[in-house]
PDB file of N, CA, C, O and CB in Angstrom:
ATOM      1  N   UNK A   1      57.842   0.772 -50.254  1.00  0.00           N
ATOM      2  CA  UNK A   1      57.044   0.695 -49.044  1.00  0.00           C
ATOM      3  C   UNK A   1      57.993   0.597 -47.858  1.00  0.00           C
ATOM      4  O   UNK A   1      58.890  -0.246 -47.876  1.00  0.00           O
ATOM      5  CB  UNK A   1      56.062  -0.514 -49.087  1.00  0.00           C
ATOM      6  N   UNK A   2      57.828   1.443 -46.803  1.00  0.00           N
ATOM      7  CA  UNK A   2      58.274   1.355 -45.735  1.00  0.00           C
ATOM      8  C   UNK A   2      57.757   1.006 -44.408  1.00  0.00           C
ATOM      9  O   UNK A   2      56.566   1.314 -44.416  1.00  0.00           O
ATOM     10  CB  UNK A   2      58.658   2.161 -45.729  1.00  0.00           C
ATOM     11  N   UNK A   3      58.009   0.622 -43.529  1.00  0.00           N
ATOM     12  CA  UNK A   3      57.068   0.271 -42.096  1.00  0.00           C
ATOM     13  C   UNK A   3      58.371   0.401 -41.348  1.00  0.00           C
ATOM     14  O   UNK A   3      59.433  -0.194 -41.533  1.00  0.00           O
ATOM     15  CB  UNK A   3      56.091  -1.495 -41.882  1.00  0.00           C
ATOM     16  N   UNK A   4      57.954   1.559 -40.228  1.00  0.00           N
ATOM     17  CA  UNK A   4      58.884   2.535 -39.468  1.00  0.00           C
ATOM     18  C   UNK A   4      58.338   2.892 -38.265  1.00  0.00           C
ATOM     19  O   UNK A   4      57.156   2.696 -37.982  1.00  0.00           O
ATOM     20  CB  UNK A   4      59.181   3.791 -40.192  1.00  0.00           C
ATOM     21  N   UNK A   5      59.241   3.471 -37.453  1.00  0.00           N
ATOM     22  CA  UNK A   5      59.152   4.129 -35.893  1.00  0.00           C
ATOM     23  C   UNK A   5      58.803   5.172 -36.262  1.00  0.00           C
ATOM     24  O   UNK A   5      58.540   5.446 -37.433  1.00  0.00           O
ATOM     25  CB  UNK A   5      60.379   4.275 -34.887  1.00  0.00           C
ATOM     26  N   UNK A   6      58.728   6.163 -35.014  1.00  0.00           N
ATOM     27  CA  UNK A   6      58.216   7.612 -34.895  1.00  0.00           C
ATOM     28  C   UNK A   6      59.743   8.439 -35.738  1.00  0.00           C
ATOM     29  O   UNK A   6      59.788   9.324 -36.593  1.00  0.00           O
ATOM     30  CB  UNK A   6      57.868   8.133 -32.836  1.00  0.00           C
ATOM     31  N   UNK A   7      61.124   7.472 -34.846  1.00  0.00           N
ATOM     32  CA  UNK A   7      61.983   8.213 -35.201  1.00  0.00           C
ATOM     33  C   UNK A   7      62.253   8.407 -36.593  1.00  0.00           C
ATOM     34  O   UNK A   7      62.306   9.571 -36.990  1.00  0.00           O
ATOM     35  CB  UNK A   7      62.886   7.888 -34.631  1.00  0.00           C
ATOM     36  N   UNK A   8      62.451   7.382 -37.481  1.00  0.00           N
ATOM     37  CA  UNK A   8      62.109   7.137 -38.624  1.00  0.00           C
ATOM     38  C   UNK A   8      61.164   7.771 -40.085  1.00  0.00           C
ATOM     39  O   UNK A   8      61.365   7.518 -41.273  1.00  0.00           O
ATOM     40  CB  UNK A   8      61.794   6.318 -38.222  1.00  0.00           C
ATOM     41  N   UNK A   9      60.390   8.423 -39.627  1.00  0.00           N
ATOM     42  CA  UNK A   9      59.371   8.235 -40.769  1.00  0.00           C
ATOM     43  C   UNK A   9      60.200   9.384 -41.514  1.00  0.00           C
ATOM     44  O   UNK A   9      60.615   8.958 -42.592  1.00  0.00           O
ATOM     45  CB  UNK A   9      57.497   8.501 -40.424  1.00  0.00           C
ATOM     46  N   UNK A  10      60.427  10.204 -41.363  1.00  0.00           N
ATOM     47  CA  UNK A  10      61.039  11.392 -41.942  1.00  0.00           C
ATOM     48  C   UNK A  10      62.033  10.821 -43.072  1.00  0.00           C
ATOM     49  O   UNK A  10      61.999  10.972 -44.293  1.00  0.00           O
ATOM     50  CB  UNK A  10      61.825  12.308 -40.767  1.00  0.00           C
ATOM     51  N   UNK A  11      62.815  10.204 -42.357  1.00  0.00           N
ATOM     52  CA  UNK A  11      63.898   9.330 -43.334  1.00  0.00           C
ATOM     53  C   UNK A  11      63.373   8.760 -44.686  1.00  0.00           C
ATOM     54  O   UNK A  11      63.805   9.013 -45.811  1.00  0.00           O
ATOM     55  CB  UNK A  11      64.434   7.990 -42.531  1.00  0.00           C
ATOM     56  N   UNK A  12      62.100   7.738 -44.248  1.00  0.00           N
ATOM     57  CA  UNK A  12      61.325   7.279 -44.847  1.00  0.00           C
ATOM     58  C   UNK A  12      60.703   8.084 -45.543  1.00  0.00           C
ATOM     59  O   UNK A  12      60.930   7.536 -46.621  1.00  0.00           O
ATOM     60  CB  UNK A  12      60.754   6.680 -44.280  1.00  0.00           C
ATOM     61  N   UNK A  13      60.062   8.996 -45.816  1.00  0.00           N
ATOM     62  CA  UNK A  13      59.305   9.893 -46.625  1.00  0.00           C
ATOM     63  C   UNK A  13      60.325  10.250 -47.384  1.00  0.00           C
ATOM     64  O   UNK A  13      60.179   9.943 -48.567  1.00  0.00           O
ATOM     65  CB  UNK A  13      58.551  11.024 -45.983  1.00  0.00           C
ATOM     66  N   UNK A  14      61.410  10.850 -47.086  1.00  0.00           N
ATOM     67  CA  UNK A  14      62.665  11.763 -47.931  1.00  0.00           C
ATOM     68  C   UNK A  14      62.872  10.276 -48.610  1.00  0.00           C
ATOM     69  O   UNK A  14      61.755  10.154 -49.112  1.00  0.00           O
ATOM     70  CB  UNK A  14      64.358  12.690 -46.846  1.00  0.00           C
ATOM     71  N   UNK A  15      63.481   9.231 -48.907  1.00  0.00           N
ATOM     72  CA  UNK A  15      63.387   8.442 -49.311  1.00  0.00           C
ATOM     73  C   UNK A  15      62.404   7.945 -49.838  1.00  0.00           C
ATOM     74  O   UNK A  15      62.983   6.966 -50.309  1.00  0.00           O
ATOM     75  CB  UNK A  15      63.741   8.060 -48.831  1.00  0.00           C
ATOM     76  N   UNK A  16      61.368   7.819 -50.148  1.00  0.00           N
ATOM     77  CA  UNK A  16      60.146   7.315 -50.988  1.00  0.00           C
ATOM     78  C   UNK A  16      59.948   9.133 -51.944  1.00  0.00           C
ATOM     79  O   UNK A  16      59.557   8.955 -53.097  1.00  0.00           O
ATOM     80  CB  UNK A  16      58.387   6.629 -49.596  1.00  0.00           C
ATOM     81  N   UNK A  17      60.090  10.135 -51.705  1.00  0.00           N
ATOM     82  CA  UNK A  17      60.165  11.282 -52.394  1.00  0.00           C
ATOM     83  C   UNK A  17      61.532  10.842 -53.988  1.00  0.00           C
ATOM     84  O   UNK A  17      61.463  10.950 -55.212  1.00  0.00           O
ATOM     85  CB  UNK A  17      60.711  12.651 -50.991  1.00  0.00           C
ATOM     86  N   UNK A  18      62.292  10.492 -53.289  1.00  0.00           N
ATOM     87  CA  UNK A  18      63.739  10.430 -53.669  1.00  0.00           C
ATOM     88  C   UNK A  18      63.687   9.239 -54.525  1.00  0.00           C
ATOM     89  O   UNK A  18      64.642   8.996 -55.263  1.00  0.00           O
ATOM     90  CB  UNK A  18      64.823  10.306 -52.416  1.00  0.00           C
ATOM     91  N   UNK A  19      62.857   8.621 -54.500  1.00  0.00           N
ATOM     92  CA  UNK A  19      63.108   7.578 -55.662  1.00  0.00           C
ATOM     93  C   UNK A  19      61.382   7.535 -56.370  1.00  0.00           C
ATOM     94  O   UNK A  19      61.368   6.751 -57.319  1.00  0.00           O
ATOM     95  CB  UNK A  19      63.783   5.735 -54.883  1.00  0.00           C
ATOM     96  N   UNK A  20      60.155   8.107 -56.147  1.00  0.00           N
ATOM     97  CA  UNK A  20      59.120   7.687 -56.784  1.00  0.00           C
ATOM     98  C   UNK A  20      58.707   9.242 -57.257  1.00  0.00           C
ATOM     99  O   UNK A  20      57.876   9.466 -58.137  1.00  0.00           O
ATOM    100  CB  UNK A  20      58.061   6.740 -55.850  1.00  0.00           C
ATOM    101  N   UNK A  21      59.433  10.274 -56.519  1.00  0.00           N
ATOM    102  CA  UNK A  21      59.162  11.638 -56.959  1.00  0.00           C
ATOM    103  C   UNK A  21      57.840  12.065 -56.934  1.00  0.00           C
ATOM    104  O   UNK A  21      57.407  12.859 -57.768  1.00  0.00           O
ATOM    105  CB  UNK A  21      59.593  11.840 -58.207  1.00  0.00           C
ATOM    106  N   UNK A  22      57.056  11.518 -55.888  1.00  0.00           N
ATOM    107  CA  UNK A  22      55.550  11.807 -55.737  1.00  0.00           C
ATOM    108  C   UNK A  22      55.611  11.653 -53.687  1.00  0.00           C
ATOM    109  O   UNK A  22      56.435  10.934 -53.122  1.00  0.00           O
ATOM    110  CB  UNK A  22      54.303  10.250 -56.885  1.00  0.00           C
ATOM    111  N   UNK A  23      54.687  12.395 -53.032  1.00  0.00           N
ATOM    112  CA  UNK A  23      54.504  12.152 -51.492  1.00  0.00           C
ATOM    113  C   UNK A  23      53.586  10.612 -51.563  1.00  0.00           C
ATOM    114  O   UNK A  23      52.672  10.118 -52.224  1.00  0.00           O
ATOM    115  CB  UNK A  23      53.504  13.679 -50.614  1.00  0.00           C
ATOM    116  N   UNK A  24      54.620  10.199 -50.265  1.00  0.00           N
ATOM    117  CA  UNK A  24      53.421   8.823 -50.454  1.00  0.00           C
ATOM    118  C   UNK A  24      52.436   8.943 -49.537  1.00  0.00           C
ATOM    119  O   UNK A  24      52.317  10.012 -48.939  1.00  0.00           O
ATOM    120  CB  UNK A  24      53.995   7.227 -50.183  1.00  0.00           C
ATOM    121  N   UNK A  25      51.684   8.011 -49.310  1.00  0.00           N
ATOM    122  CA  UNK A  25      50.397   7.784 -48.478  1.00  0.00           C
ATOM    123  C   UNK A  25      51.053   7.567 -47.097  1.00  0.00           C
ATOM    124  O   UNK A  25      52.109   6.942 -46.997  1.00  0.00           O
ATOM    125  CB  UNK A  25      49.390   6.418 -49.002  1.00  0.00           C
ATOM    126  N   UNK A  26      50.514   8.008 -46.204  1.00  0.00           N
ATOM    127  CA  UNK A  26      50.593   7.631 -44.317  1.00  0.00           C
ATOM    128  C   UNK A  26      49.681   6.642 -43.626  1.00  0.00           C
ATOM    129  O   UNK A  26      48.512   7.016 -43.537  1.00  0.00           O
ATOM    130  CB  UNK A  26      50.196   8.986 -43.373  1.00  0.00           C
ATOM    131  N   UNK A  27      49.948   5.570 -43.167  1.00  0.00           N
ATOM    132  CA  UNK A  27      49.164   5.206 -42.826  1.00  0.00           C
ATOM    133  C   UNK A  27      49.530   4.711 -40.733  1.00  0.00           C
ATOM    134  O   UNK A  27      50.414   3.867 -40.587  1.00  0.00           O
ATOM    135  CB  UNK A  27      48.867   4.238 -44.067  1.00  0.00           C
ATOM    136  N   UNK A  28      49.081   5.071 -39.849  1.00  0.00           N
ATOM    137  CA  UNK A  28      49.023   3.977 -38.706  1.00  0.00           C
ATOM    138  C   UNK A  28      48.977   2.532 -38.733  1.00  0.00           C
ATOM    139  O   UNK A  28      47.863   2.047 -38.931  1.00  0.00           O
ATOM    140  CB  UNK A  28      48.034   4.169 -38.061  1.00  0.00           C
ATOM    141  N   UNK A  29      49.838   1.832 -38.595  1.00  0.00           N
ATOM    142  CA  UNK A  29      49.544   0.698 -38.666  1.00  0.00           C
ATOM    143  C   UNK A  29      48.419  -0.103 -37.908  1.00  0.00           C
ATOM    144  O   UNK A  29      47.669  -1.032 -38.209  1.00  0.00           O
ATOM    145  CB  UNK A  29      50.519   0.310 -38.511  1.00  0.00           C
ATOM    146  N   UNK A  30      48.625   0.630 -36.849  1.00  0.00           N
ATOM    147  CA  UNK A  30      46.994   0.302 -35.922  1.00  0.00           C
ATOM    148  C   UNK A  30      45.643   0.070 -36.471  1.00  0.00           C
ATOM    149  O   UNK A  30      44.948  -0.906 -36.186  1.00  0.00           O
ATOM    150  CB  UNK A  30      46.568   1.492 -35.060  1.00  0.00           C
ATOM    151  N   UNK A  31      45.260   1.173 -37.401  1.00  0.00           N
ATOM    152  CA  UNK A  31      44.560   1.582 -38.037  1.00  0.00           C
ATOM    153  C   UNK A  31      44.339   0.702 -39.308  1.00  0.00           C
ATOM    154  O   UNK A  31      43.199   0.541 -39.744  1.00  0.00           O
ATOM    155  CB  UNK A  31      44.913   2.727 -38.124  1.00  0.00           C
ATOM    156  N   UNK A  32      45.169   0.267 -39.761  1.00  0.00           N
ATOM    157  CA  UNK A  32      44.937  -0.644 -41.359  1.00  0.00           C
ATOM    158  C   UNK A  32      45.049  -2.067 -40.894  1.00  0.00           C
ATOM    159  O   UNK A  32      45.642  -2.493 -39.904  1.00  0.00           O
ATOM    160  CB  UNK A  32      46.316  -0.352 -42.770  1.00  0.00           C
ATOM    161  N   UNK A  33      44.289  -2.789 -41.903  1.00  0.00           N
ATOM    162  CA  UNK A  33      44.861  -3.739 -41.887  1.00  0.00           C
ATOM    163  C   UNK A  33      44.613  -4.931 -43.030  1.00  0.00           C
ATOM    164  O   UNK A  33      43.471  -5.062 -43.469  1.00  0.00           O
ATOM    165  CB  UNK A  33      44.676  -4.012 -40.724  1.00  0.00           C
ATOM    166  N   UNK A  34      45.425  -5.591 -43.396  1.00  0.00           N
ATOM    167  CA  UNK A  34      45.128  -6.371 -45.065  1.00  0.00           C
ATOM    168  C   UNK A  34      45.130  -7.734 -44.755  1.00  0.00           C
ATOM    169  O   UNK A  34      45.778  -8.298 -43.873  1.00  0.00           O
ATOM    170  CB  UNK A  34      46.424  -6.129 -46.417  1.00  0.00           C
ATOM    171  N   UNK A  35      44.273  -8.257 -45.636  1.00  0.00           N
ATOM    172  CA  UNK A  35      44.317  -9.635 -45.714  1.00  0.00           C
ATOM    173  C   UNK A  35      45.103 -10.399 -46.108  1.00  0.00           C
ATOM    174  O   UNK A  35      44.878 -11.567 -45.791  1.00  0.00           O
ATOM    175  CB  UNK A  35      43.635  -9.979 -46.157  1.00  0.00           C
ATOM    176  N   UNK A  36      46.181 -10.164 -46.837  1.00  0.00           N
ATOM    177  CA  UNK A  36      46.919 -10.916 -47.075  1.00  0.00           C
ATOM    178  C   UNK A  36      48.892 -10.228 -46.713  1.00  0.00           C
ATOM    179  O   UNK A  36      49.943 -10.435 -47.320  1.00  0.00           O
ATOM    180  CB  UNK A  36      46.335 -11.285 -48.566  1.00  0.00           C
ATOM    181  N   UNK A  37      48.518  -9.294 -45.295  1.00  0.00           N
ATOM    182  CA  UNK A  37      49.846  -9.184 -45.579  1.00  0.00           C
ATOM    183  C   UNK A  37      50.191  -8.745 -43.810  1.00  0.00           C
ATOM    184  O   UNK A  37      49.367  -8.048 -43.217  1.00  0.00           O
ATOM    185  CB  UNK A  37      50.229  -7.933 -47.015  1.00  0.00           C
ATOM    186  N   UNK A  38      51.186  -9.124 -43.251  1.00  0.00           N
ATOM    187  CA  UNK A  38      51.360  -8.952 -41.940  1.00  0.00           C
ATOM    188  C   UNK A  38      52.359  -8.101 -41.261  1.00  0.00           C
ATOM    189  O   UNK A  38      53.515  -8.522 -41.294  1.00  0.00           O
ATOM    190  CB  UNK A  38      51.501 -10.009 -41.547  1.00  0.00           C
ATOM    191  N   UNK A  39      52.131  -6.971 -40.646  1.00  0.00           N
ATOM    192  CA  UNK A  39      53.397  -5.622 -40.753  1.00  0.00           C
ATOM    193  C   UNK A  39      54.864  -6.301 -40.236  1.00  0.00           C
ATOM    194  O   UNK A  39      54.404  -7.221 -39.559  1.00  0.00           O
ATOM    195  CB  UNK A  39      52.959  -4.016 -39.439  1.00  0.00           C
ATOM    196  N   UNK A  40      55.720  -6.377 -40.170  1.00  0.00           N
ATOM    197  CA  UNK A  40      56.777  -6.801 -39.936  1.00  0.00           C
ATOM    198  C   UNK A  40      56.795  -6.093 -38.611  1.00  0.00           C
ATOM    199  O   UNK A  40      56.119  -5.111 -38.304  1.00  0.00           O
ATOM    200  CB  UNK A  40      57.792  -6.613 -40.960  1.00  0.00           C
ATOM    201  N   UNK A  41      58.068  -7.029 -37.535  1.00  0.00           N
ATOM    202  CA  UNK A  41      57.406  -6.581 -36.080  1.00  0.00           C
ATOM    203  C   UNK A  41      58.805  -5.850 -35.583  1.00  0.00           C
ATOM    204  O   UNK A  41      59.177  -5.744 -34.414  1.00  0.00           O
ATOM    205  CB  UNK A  41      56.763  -8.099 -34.875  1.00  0.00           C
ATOM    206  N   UNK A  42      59.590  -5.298 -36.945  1.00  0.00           N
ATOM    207  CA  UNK A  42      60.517  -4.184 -36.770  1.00  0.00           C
ATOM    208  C   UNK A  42      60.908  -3.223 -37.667  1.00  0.00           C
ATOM    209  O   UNK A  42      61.250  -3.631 -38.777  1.00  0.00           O
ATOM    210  CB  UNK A  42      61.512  -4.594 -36.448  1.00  0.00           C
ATOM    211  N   UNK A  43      60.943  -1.938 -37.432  1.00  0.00           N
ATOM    212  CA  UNK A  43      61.108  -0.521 -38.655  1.00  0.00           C
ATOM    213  C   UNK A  43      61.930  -1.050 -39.490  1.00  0.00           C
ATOM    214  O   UNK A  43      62.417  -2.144 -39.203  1.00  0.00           O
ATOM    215  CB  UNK A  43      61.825   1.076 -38.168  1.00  0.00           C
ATOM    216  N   UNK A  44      62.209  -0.530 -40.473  1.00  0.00           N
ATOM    217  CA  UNK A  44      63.111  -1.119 -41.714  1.00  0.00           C
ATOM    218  C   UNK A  44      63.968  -0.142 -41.424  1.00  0.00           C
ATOM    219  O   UNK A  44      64.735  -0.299 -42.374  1.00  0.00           O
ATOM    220  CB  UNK A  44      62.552  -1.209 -43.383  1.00  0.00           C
ATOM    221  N   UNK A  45      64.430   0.786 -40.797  1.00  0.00           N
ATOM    222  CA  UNK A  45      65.827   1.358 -40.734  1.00  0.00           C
ATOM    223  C   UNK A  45      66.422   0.873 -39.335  1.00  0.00           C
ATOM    224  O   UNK A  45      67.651   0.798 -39.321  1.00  0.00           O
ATOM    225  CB  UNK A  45      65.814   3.062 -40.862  1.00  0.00           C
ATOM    226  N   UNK A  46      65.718   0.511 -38.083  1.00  0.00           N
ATOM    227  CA  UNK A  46      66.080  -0.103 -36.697  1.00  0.00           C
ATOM    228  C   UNK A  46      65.282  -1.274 -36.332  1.00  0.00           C
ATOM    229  O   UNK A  46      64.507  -1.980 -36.978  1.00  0.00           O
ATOM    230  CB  UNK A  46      65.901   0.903 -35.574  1.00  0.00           C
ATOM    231  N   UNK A  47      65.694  -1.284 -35.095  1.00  0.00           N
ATOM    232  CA  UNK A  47      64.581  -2.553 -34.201  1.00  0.00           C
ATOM    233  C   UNK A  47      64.086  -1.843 -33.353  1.00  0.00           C
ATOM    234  O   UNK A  47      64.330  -2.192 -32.198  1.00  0.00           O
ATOM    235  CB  UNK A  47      65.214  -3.951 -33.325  1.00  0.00           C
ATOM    236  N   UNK A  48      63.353  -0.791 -33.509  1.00  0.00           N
ATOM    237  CA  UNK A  48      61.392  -0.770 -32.507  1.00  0.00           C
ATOM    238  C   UNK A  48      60.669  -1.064 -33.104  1.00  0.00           C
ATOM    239  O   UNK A  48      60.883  -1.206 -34.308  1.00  0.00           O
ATOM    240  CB  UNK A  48      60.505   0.504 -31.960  1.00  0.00           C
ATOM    241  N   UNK A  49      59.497  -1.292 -32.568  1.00  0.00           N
ATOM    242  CA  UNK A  49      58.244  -1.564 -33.213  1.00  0.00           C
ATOM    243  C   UNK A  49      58.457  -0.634 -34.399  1.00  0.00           C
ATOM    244  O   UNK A  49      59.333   0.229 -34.439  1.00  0.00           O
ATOM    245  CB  UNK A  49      56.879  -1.275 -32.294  1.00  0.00           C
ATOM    246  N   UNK A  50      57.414  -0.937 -35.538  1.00  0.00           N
ATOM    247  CA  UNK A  50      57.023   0.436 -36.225  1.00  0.00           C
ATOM    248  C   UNK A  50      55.622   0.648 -35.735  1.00  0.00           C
ATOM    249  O   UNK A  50      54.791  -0.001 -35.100  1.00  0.00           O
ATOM    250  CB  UNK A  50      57.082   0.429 -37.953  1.00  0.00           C
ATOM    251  N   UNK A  51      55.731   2.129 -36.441  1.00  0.00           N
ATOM    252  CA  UNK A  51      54.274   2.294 -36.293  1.00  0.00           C
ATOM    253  C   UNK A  51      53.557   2.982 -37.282  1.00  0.00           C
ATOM    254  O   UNK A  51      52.373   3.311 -37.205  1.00  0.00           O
ATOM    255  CB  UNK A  51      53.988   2.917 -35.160  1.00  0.00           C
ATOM    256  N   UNK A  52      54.371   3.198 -38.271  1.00  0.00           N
ATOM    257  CA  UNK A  52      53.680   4.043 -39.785  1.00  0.00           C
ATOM    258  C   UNK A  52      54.384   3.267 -40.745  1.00  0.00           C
ATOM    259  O   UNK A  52      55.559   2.900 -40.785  1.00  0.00           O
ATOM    260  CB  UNK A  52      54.064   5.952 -40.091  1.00  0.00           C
ATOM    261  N   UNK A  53      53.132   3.042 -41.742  1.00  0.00           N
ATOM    262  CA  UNK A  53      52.987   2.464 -43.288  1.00  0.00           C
ATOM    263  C   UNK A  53      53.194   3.711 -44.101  1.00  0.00           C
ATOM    264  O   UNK A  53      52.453   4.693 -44.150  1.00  0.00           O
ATOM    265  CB  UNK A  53      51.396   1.716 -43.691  1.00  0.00           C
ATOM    266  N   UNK A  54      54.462   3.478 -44.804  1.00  0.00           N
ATOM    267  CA  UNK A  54      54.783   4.703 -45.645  1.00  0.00           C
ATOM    268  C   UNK A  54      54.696   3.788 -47.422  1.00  0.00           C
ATOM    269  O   UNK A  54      55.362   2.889 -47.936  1.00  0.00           O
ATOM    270  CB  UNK A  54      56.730   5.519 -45.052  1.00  0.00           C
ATOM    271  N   UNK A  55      53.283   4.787 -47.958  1.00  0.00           N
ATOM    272  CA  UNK A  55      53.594   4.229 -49.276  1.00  0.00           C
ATOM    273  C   UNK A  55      53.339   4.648 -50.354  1.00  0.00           C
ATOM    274  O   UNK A  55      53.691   4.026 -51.357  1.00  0.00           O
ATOM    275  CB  UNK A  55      53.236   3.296 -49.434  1.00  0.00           C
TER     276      UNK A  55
END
């Protein structure tokens, strides 16, 4: 699972390809949201916001 910037997601996809060998799901983070889990309030490859749930 990834949570990423705009610049980012690409990275992120080629990477989730690259190790699960299936496309993952897209999500807006805006858009979702779970009860028991809170998006982290920086991309996992930098520090901007993210803004896509890669999973």
């Amino acid at each position: 699972m990834y949570v990423v910037c705009a610049d980012h997601l690409e990275e992120a996809i080629d990477e989730f390809v690259d190790i699960y060998e299936t496309p993952p799901d897209l999500y807006e983070l805006e858009s979702v949201s779970f009860t028991d889990w809170s998006a982290p309030s920086h991309c996992t490859f930098c520090n901007k916001p993210p803004i896509y749930l890669v999973v």
